[in-house]
C-alpha positions as CSV (number, residue, x, y, z in Angstrom):
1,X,92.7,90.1,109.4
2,X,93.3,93.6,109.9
3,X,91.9,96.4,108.7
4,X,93.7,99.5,106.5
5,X,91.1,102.2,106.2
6,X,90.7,102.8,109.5
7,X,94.5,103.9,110.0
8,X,94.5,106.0,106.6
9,X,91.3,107.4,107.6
10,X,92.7,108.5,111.0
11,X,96.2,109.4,111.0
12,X,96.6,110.4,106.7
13,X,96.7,113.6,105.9
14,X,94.1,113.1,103.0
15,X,91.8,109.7,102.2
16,X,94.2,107.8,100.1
17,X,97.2,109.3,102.1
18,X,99.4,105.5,102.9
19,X,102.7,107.3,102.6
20,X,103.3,109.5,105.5
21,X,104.9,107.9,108.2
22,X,102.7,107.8,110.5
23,X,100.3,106.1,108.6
24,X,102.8,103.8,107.8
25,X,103.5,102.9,111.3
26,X,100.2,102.6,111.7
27,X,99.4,100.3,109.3
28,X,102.8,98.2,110.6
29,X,101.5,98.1,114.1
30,X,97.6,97.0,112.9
31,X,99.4,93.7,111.3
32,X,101.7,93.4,114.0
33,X,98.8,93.2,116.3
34,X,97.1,90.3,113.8
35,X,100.1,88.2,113.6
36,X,100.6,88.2,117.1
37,X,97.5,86.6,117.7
38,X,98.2,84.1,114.9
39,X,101.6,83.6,116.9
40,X,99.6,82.2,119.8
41,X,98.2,79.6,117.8
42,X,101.0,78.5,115.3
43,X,103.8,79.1,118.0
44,X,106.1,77.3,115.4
45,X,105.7,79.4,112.3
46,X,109.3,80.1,112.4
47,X,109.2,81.8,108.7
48,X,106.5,83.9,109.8
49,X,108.0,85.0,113.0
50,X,110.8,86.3,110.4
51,X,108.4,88.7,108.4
52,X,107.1,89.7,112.4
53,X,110.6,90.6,113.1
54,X,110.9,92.6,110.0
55,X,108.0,94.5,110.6
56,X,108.3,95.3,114.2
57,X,112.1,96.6,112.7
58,X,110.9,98.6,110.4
59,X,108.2,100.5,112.5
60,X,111.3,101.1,114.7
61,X,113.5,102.7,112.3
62,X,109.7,104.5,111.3
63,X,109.7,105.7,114.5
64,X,113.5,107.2,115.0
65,X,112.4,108.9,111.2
66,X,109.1,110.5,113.1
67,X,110.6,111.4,116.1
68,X,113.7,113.3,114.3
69,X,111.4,115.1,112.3
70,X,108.2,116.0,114.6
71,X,108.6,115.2,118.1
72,X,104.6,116.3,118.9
73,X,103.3,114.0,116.1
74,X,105.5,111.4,116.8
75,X,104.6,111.5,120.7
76,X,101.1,111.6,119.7
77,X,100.8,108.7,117.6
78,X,102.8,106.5,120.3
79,X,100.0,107.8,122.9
80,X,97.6,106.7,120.6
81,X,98.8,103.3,119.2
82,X,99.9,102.3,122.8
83,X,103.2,101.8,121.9
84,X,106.1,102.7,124.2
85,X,109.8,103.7,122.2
């Protein structure tokens, strides 16, 4: 499981910020991470591996949104997630 406070606590703006984008991608890349592991066992979860896809696209399109708008946050948060765009 993964956990939400800790991305709303570090990258929001305020405690119950889960709009902003880059809490959002956040959040996105924190389940990402837990369904990947869940991927290693259940290799044949095929419907599952369709809500992956989904998510992984929309951190993408996210992540266009971010960088268009504030190139130093957007750098930033890909630094910090370990993500490379």
């Amino acid at each position: 499981m993964y956990d939400k406070t800790t991305p709303v606590r570090k990258y929001g703006q305020h405690e119950k910020d889960t709009g902003s984008s880059r809490v959002q991608v956040a959040l996105l890349t924190e389940r990402i991470n837990s369904l990947t592991e869940h991927f290693r066992v259940h290799a044949k979860d095929f419907h599952g591996q369709r809500g992956l896809l989904r998510m992984v696209h929309r951190r993408r399109r996210l992540l266009e949104y971010l960088k268009r708008t504030d190139l130093a946050k957007y750098r930033q948060l890909i630094d910090e997630l370990g993500l490379r765009h």
